[in-house]
KOLSEKE-411595 format. One line per 10 residues: their letters; for each residue x, y negated, z of N, C-alpha, C, CB. Coordinates in Angstrom, 2 decimals. Each point is the difference from the previous one (the first is absolute). Glycine has a CB too. Layout:
<sites>
A	X,Y,Z,X,Y,Z,X,Y,Z,X,Y,Z; ...
</sites>
This chain:
<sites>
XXXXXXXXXX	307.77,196.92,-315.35,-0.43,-0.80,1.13,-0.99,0.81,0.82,0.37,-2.16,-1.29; -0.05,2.16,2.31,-0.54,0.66,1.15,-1.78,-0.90,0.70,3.31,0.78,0.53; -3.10,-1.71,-1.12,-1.37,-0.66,0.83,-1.17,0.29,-0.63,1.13,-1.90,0.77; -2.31,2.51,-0.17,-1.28,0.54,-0.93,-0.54,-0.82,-0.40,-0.47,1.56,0.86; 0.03,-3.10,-0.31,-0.15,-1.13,-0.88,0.31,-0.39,-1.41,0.18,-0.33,1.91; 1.95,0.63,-2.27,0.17,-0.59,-0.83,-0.01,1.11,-1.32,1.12,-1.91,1.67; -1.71,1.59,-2.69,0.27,1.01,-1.59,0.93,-1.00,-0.73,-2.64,1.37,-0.47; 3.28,-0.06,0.48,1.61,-0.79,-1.39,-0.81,0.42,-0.86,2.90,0.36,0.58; -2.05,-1.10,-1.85,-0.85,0.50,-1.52,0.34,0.79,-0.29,-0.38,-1.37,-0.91; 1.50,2.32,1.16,0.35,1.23,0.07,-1.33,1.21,0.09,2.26,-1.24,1.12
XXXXXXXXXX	-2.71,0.68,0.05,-1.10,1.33,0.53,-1.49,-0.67,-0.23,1.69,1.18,2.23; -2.46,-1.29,-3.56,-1.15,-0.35,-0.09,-0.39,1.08,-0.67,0.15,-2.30,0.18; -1.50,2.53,-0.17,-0.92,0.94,-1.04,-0.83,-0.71,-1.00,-0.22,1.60,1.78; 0.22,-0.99,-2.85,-0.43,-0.15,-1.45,-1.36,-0.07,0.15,1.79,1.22,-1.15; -2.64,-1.99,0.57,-1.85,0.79,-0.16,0.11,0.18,-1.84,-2.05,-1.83,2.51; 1.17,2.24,-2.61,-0.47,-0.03,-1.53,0.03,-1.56,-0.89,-1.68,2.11,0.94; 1.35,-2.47,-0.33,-0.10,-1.54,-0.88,1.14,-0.52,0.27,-2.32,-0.63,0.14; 3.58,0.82,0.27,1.21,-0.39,-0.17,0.41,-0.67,1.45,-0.35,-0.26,-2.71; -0.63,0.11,3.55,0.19,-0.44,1.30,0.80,0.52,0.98,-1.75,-0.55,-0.51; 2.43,-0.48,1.29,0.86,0.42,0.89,-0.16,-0.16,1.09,1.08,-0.14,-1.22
XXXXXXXXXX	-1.41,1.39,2.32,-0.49,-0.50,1.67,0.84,-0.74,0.60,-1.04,1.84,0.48; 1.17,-2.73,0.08,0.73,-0.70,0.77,-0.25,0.50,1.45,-0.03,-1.90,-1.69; 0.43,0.35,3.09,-0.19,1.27,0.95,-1.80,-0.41,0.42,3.21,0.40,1.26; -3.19,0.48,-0.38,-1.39,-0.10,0.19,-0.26,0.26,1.98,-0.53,1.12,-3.17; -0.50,-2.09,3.28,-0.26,0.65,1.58,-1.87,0.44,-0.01,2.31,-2.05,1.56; -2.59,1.58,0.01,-0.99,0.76,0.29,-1.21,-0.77,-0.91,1.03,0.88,2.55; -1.10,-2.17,-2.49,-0.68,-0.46,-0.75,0.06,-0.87,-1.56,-0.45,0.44,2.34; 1.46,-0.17,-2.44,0.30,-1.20,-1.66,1.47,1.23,-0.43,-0.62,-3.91,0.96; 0.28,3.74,-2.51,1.15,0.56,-0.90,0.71,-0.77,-0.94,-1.15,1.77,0.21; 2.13,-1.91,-0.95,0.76,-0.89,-0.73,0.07,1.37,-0.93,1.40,-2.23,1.67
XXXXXXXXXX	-1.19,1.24,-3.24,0.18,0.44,-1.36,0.69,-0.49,-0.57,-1.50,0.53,-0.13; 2.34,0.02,-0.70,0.11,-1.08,-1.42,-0.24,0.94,-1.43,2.10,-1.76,1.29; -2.80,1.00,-2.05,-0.16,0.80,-1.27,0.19,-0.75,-1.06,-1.44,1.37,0.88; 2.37,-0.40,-1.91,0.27,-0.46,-1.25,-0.38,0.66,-1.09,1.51,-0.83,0.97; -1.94,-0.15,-1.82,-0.67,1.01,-0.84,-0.28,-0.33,-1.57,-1.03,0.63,2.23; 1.27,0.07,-3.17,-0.32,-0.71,-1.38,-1.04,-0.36,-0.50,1.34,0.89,-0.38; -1.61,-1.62,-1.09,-1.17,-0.34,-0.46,-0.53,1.68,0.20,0.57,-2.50,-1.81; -2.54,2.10,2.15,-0.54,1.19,-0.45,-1.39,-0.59,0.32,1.91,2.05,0.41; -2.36,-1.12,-0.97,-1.91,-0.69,-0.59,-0.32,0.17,1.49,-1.14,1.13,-2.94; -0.17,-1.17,3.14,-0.65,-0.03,1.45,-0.15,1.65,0.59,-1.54,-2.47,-0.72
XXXXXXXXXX	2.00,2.38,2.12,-0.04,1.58,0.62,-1.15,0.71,0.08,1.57,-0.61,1.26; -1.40,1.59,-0.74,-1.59,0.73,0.75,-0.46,-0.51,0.77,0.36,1.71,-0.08; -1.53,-2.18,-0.09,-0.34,-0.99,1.33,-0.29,0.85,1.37,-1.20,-1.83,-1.68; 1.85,1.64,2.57,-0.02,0.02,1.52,-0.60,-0.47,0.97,1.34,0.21,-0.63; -1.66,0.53,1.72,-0.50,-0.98,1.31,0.80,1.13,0.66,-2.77,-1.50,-0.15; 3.35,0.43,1.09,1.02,0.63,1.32,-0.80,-0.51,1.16,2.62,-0.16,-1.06; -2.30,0.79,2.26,-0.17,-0.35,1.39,0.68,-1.25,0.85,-0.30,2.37,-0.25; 0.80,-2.70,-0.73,0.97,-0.96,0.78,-0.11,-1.62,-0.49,1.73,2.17,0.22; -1.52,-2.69,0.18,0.25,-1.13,-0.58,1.08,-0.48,-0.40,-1.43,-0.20,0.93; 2.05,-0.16,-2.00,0.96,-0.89,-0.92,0.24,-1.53,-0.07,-0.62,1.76,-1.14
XXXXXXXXXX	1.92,-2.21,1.55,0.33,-1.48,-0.21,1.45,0.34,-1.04,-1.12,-1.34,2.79; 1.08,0.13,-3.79,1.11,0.34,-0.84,0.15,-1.42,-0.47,-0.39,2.61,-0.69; 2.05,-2.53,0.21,0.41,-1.02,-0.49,0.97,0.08,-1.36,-0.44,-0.66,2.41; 0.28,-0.16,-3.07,0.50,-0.03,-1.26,1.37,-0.52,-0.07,-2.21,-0.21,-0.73; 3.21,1.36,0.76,1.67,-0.61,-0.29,-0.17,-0.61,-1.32,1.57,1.91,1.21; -1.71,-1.30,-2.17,0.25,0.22,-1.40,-0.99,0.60,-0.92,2.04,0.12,0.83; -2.01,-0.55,-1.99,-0.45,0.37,-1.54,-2.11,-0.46,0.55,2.69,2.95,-1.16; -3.65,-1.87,0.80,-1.50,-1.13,-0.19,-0.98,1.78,0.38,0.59,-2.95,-2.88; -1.65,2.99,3.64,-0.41,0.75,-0.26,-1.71,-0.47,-0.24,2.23,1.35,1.07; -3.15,-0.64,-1.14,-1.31,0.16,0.18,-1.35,0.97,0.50,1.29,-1.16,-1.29
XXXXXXXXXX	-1.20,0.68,2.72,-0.71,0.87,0.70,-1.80,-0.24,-0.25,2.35,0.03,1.78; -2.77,1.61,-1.32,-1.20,-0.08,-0.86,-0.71,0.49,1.71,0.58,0.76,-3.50; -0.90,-1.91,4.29,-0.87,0.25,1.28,-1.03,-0.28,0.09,1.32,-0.15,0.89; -2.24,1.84,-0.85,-1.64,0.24,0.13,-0.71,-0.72,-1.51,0.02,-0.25,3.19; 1.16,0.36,-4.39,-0.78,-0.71,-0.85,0.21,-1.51,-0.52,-1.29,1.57,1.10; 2.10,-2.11,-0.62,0.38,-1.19,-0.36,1.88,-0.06,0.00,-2.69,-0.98,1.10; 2.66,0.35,-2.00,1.69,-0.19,-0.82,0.76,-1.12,0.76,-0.83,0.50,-2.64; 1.91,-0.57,2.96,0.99,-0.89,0.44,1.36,0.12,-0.53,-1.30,-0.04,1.84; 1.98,-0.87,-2.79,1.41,0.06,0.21,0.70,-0.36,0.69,-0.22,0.10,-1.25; 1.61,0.27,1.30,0.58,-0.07,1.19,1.68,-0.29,-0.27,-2.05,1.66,1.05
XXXXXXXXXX	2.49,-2.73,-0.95,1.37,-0.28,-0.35,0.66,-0.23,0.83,-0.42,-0.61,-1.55; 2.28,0.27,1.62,0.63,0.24,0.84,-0.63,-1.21,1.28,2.10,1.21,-1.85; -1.81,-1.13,2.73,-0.73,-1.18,1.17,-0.77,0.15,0.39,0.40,-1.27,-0.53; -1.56,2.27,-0.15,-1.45,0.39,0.58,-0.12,0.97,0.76,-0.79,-0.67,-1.62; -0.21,0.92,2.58,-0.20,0.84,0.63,-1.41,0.63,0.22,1.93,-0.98,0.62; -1.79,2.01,-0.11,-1.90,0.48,-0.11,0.08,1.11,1.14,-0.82,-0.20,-3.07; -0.67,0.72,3.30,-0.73,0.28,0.98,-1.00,1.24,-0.85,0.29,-2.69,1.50; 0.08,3.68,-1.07,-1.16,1.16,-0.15,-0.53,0.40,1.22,1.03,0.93,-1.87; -2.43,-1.01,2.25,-0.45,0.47,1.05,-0.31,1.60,0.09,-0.72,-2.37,0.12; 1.03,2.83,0.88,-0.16,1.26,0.66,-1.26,0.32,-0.96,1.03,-0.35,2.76
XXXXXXXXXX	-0.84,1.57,-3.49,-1.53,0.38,-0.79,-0.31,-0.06,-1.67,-0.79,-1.04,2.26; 1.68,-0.21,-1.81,-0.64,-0.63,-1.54,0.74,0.68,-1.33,-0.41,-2.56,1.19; -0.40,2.85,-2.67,0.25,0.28,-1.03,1.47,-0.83,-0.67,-2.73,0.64,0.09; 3.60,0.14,-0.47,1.16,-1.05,-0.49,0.77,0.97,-1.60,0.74,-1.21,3.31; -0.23,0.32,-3.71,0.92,0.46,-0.79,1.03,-0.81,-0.36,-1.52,1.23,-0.60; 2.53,-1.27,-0.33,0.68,-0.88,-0.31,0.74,0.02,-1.60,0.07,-0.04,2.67; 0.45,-0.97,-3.15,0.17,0.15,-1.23,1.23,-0.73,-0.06,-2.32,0.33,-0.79; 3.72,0.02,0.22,0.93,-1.18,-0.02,0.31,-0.54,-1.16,0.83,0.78,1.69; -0.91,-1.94,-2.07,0.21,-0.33,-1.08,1.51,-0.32,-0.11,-2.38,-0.62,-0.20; 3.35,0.13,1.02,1.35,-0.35,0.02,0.58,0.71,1.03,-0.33,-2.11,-0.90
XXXXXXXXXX	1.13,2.73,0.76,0.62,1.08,1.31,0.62,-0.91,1.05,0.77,2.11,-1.59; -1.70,-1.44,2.43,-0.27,-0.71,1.79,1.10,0.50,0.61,-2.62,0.07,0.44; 2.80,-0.91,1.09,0.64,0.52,0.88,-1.02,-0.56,1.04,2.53,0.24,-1.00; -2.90,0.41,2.13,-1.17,-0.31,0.99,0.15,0.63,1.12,-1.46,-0.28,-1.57; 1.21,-0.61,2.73,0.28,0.63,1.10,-1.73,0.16,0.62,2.96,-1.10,0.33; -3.09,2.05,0.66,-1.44,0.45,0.30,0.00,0.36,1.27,-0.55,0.79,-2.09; 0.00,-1.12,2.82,-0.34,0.39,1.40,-1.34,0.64,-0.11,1.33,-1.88,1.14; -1.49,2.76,-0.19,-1.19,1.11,-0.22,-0.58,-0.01,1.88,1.44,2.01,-2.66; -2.73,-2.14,3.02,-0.09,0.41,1.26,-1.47,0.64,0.15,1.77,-1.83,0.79; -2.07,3.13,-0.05,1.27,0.33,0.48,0.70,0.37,-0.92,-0.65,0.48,1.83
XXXXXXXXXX	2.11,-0.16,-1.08,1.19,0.79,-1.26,-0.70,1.00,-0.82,2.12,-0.01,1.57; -1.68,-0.12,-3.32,-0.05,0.51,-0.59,1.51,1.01,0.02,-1.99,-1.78,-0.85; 1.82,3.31,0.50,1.37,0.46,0.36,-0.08,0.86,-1.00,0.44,-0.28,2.46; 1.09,1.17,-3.36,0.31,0.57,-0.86,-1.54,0.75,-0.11,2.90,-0.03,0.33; -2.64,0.70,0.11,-1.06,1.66,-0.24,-2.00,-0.70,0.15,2.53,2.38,2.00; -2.77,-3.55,-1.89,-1.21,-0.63,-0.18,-0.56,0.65,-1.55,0.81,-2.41,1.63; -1.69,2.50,-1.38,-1.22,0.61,-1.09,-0.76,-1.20,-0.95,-0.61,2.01,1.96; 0.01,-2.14,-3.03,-1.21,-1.01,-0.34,-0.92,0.55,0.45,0.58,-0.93,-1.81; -1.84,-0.09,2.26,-1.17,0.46,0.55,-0.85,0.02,-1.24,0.31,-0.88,2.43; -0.56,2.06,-3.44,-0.85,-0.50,-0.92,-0.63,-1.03,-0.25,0.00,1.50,0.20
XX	-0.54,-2.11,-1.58,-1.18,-1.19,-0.04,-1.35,0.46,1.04,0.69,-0.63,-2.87; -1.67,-0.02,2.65,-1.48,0.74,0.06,-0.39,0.03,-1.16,-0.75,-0.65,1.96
</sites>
């Protein structure tokens, strides 16, 4: 498909954590990530801000210090900055919007 708007699932890029870029514009990006049980990540702070929603299986996000689970129907909010990690206890399927766009080749911004 010829339109720069649309991404087939054909043509997405991989990140490390199993994520898949969807398409993306000037200001907001689309995700989906799947991913198995696994204890809690490296905790992160990105530049961006995160909205996500829970297809499937339970996770538990660990923001600036405080715990939340997260099952299919739920949704959550990482603000631009903030300390995160995540832990899955039942293998998720989750969709994530990032703004601005988060894109393949994005870096972690160390903790402090």
């Amino acid at each position: 498909m010829d339109i720069p708007q649309v991404k087939t699932k054909d043509n997405v890029s991989k990140g490390d954590m199993g994520q898949e870029y969807l398409a993306s514009g000037k200001e907001v990006a689309l995700r989906i990530w799947e991913e198995q049980r696994c204890d809690f990540s490296k905790a992160t702070r990105r530049q961006y801000e995160t909205v996500g929603y829970v297809v499937e299986g339970e996770l538990q996000l660990n923001l600036d210090g405080q715990i939340a689970t997260l099952r299919a129907g739920d949704s959550w909010l990482v603000p631009a900055g903030s300390m995160r990690s995540y832990r899955i206890v039942e293998p998720i399927l989750a969709i994530e919007a990032t703004c601005p766009p988060a894109r393949f080749n994005d870096r972690d911004h160390p903790p402090d």
